[in-house]
C-alpha positions in Angstrom: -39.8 115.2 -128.0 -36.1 116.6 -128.7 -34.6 113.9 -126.7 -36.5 111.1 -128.3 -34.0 111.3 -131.2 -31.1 110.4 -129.1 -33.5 107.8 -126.6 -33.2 106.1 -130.0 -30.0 106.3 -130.6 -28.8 105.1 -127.4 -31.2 102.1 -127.1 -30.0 101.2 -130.8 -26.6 100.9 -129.1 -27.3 99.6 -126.2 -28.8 96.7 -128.2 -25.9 96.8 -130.8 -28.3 97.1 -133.5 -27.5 99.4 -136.3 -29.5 101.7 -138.0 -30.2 99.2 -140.7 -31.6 96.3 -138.6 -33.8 98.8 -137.2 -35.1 99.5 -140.5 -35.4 96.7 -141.4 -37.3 95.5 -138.3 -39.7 98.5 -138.9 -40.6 97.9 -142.8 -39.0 101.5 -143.7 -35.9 102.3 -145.3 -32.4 102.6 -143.7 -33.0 106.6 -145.1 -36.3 106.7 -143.1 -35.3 105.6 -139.8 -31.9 107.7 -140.1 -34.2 110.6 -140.5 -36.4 109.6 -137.2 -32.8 108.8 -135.1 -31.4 112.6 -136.4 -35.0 114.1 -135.8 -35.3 115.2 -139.0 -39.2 113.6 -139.2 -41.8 113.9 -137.4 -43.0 110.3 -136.1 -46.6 109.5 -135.7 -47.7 107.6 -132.5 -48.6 104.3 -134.7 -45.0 104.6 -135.5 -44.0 105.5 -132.4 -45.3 101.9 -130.8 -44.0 100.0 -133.2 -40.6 101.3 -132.8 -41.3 100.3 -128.9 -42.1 97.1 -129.7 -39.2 96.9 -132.3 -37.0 97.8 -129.5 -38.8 95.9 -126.6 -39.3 98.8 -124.2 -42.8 100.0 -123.0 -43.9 103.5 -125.0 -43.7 105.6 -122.3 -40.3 104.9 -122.0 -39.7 106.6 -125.2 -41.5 109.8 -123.5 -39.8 109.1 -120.4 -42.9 109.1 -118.3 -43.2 107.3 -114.7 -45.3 106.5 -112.2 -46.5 110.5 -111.7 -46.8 110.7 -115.0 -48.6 108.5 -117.4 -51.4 108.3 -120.0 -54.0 105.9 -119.8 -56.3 106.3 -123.2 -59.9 105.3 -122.4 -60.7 104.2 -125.8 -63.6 107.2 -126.2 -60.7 109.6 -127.3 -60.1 110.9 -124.3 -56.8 111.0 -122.6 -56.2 110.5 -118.7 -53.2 111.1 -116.4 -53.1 109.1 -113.5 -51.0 108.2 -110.9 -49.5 104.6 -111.6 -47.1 102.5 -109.5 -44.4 102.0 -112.6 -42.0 99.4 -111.0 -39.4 100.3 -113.5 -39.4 103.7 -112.7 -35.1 103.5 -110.7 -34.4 101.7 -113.6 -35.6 104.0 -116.3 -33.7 106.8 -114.3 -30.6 104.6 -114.7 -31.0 104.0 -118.5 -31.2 107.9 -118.7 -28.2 108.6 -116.1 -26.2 106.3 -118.5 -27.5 107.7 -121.7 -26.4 111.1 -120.0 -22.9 109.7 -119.1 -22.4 108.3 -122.8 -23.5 111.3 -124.2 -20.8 113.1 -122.3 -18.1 110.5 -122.8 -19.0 110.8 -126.9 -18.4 114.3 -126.4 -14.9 114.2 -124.7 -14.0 111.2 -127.1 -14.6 114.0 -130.3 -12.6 116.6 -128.2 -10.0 114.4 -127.5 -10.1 113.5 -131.7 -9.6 117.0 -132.0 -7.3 117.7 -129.4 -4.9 115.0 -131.0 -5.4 116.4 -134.3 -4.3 119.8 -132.7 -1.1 118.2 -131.3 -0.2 116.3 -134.4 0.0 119.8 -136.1 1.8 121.1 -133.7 4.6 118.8 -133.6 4.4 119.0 -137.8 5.2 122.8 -137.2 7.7 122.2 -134.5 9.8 119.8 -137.0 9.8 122.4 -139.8 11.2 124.9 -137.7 13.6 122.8 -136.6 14.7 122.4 -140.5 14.4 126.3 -141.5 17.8 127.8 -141.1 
């Protein structure tokens, strides 16, 4: 359940929701759902579909399950895996090839940051040895 933190994230964004809205959605404080989206809290299932219905996707979306791979609960407390022709299943691969990509493009956006903050020191030095005698 590590990635369900960023899952989260990403369909927040992908919805242009913020982290408030949510909230607010769900009943729970701004501080509450923050904790869920960092991963700091552990989430119950309850909570867990309502956050699915909060952000219209199916709960085993949020687990990332497809058709090889998904629970069917018979109502007696007992839990079955079955095989289940999913027809979203290409497009749940999508979401998570783009939630891949952003991840990676949020990651080279900060390094870039960083990178420019590098330069701008750089050139800060380069001026004051220009000036020293």
């Amino acid at each position: 359940m590590e990635k369900l933190p960023k899952k989260l994230k990403f369909i927040r964004s992908a919805k242009n929701w913020t982290q408030e809205e949510v909230a607010e959605k769900l009943g729970i404080s701004i501080h509450a759902y923050a904790k869920i989206e960092r991963g700091e809290t552990d989430v119950n299932l309850s909570r867990l579909q309502q956050i699915a219905e909060v952000m219209e996707i199916e709960l085993s979306q949020l687990f990332g399950l497809d058709e090889k791979n998904v629970f069917n609960s018979t109502g007696d407390n007992n839990t079955q895996c079955q095989n289940v022709n999913y027809p979203s299943t290409e497009l749940i691969e999508c979401k998570h090839e783009l939630e891949k990509a952003n991840l990676i493009i949020e990651e080279q956006g900060m390094e870039i940051e960083y990178l420019k903050q590098q330069v701008n020191y750089l050139i800060e030095i380069n001026h004051l040895l220009k000036k020293s005698p």
